[in-house]
Wavefront OBJ file of the C-alpha trace (Angstrom):
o trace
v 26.544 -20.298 9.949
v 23.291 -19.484 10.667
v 20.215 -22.305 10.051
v 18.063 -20.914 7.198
v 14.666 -21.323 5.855
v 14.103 -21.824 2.045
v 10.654 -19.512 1.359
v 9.029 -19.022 -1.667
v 6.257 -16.601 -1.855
v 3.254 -16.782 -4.739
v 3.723 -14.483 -7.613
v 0.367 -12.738 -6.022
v 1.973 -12.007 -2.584
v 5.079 -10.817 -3.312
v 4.609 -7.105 -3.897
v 3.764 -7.689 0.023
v 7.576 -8.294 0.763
v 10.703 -6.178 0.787
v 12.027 -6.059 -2.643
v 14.989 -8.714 -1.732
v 12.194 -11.334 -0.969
v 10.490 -11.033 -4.054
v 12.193 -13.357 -6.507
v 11.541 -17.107 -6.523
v 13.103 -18.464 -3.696
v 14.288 -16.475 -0.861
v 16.762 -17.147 2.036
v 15.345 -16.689 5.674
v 17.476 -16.545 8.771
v 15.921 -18.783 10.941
v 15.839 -19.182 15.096
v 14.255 -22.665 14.927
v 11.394 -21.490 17.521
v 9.239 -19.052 15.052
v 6.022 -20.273 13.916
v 5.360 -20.605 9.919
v 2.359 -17.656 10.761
v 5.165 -16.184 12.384
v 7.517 -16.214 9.588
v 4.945 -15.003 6.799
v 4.705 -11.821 8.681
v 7.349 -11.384 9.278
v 8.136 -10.844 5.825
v 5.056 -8.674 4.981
v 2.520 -11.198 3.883
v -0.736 -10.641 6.458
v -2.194 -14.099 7.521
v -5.493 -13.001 6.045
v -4.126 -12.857 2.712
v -2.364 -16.731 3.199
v -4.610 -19.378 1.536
v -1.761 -22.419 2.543
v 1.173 -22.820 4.029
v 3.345 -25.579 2.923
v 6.765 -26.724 4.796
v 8.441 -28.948 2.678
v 5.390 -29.716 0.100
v 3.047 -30.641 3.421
v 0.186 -27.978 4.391
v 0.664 -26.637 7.612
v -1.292 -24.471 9.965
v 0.671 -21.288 10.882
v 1.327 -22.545 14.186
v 3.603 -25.143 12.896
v 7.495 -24.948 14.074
v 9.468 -26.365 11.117
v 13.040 -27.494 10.951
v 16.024 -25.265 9.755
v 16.369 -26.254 5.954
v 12.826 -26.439 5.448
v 11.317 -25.042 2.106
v 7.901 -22.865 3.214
v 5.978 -22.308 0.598
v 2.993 -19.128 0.788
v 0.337 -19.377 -1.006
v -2.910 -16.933 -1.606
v -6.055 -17.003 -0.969
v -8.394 -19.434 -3.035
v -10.722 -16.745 -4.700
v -13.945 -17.043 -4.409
v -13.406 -16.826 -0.944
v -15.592 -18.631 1.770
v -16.531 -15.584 4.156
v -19.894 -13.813 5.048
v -20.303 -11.041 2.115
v -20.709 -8.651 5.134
v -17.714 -5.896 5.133
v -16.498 -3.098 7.571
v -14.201 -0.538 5.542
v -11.390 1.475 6.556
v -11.675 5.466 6.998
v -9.531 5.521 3.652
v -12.235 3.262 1.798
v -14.539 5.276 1.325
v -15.189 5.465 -2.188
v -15.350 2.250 -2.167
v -18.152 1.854 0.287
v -19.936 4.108 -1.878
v -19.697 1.628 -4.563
v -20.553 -1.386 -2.902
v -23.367 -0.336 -1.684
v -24.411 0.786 -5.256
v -24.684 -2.374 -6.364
v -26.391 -4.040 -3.300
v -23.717 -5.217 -1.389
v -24.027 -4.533 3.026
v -20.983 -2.065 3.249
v -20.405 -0.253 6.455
v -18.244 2.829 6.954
v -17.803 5.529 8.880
v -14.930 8.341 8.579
v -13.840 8.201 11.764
v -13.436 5.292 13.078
v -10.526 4.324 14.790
v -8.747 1.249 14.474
v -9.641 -0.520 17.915
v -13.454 -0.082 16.755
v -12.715 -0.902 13.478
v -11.550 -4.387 15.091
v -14.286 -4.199 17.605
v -17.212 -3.799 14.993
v -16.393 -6.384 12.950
v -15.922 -9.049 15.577
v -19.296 -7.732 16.868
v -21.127 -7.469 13.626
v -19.704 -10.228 12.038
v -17.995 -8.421 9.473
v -15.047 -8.996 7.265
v -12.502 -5.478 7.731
v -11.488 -4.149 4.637
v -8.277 -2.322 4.319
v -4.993 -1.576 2.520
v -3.063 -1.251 6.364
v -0.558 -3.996 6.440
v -0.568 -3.519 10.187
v -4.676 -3.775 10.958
v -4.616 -7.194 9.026
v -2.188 -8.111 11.381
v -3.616 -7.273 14.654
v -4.275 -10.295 16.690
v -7.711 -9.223 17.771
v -9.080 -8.972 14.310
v -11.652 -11.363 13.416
v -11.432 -11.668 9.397
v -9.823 -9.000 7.029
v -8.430 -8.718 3.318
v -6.490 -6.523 1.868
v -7.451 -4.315 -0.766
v -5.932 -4.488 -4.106
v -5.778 -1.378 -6.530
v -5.087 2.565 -5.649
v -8.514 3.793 -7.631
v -12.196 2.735 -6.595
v -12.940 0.976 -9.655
v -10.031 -1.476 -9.653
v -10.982 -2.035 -6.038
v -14.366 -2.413 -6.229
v -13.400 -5.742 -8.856
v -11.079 -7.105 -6.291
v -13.936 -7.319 -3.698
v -16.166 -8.835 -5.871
v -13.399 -11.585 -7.741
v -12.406 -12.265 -4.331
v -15.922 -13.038 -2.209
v -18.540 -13.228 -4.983
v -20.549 -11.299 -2.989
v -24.223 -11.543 -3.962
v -25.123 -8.630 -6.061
v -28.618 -5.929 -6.247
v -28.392 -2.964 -7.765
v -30.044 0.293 -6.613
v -31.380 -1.365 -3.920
v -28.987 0.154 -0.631
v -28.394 3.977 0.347
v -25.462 5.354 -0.322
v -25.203 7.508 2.457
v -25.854 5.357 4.919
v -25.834 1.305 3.421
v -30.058 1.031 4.644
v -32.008 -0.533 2.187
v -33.810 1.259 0.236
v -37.528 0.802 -0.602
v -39.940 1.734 -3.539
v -42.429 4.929 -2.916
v -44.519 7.078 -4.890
v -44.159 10.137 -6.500
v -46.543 11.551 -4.116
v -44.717 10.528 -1.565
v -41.830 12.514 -2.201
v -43.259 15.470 -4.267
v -42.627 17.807 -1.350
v -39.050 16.708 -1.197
v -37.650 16.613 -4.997
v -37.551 19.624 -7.271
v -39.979 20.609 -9.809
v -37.741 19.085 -12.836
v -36.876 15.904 -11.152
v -40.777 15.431 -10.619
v -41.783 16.713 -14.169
v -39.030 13.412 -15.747
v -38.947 10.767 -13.771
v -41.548 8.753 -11.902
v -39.977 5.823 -9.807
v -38.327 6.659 -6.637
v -37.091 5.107 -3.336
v -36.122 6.124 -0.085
v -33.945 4.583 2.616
v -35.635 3.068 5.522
v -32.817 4.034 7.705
v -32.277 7.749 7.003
v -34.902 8.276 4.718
v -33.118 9.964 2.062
v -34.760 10.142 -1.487
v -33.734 7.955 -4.419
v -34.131 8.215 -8.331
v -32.880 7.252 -11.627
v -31.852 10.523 -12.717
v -29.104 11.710 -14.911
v -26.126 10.543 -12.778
v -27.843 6.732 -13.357
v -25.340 6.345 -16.889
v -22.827 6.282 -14.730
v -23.955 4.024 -11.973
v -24.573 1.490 -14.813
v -21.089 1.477 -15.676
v -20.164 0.589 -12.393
v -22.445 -1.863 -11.471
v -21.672 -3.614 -15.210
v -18.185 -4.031 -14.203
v -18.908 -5.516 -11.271
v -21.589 -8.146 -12.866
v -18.625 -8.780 -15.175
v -15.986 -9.243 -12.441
v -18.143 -11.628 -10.722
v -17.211 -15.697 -10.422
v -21.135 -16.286 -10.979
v -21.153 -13.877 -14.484
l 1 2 3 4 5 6 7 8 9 10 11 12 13 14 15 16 17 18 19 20 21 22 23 24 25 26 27 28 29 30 31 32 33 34 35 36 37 38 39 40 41 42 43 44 45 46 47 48 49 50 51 52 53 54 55 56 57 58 59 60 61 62 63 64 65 66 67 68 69 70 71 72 73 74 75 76 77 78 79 80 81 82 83 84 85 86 87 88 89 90 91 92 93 94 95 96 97 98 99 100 101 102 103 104 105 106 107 108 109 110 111 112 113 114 115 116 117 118 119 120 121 122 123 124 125 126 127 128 129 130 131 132 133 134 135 136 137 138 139 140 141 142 143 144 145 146 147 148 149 150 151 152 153 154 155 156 157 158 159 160 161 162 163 164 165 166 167 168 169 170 171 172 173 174 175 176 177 178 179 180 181 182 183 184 185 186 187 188 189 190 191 192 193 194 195 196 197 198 199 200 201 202 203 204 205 206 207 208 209 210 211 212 213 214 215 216 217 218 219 220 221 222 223 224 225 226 227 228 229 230 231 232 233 234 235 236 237
């Protein structure tokens, strides 16, 4: 009979694994040479996503070789979570780079990046890679990821900000672009903005970066429903 390995994955994890791992306890085959990182991804669960590993009650690093009968034990993240509040997002984030950077928070994202440069700006840039690919998080070359919870922008944009409590200013990065933006004068802008946009409102800001022109206009109900949820969703309140 083959030696087995006695896994129980955290209620959080689970929708990770195949639907025959997702009970309480599952049975694992087991070769008696596969590392506990090994075995996690092996059944679905991406390493960044593991907060502790446990072989028979005792915390383990992934690299750790157990014995057959051994009862692993996966864990989750601790949320908030200890990583720079600096993020990279996937080409199929980006609504939700749009609102990050709404409420102040240093978002980058293009559309077509590939994944190798995905991987390759946030080791450079020190940034944490944002996705919902399974596979990315797993790539040994990656430097710090998380997985993205929720299929709608709003839903995601709370996971973020549960999970790193990233500091938060509204109204204060481009959109477009993630520069920061920074106050100016009507006058400044008068020959950029449309006679009705300067005839009701009076504060405006442009983006050091690419310069575009910022104001409170009647799209700002909106934003404020956004960036509420996200003041409410964070671990500070």
């Amino acid at each position: 009979m083959a030696s087995t390995l006695h896994v129980r994955i955290a209620a959080e994890l689970r929708f990770f694994a195949a639907p025959r791992h997702r009970g309480g306890t599952a049975e694992v085959p087991y070769d008696g040479t596969a590392t506990l990182g090994h075995i996690a991804e092996s059944l679905g669960v991406p390493l960044t996503e593991v907060g502790a590993l446990l072989a028979d009650g005792v915390p383990r690093s992934p690299a750790f070789q157990p014995r057959a009968g051994t009862t692993l034990e996966i864990r989750p993240v601790e949320r908030p979570q200890d990583l720079p509040p600096r993020f990279l997002l996937d080409v199929h984030l980006g609504k939700l780079a749009r609102r990050l950077r709404l409420v102040g928070v240093d978002a980058a994202y293009r559309n077509d990046a590939a994944d190798d440069e995905l991987i390759a700006e946030a080791e450079r840039e020190h940034r944490v890679l944002l996705t919902q690919d399974r596979g990315l998080l797993q790539r040994r070359a990656l430097w710090a990821g998380a997985y993205v919870r929720g299929s709608d922008p709003a839903r995601q944009l709370v996971d973020v900000v549960e999970r790193f409590a990233p500091p938060l200013a509204p109204w204060t990065r481009c959109t477009a672009c993630n520069g920061l933006l920074i106050a100016v004068s009507k006058e400044d802008v008068q020959a950029e903005i449309e006679p009705g946009t300067r005839r009701h409102y009076d504060e405006y800001a442009r983006c050091r970066d690419c310069e575009r022109v910022y104001w409170r206009g009647a799209h700002s109900r909106r934003i404020d429903v956004i960036i509420r949820s996200a003041q409410e969703a964070h671990p500070d309140g």
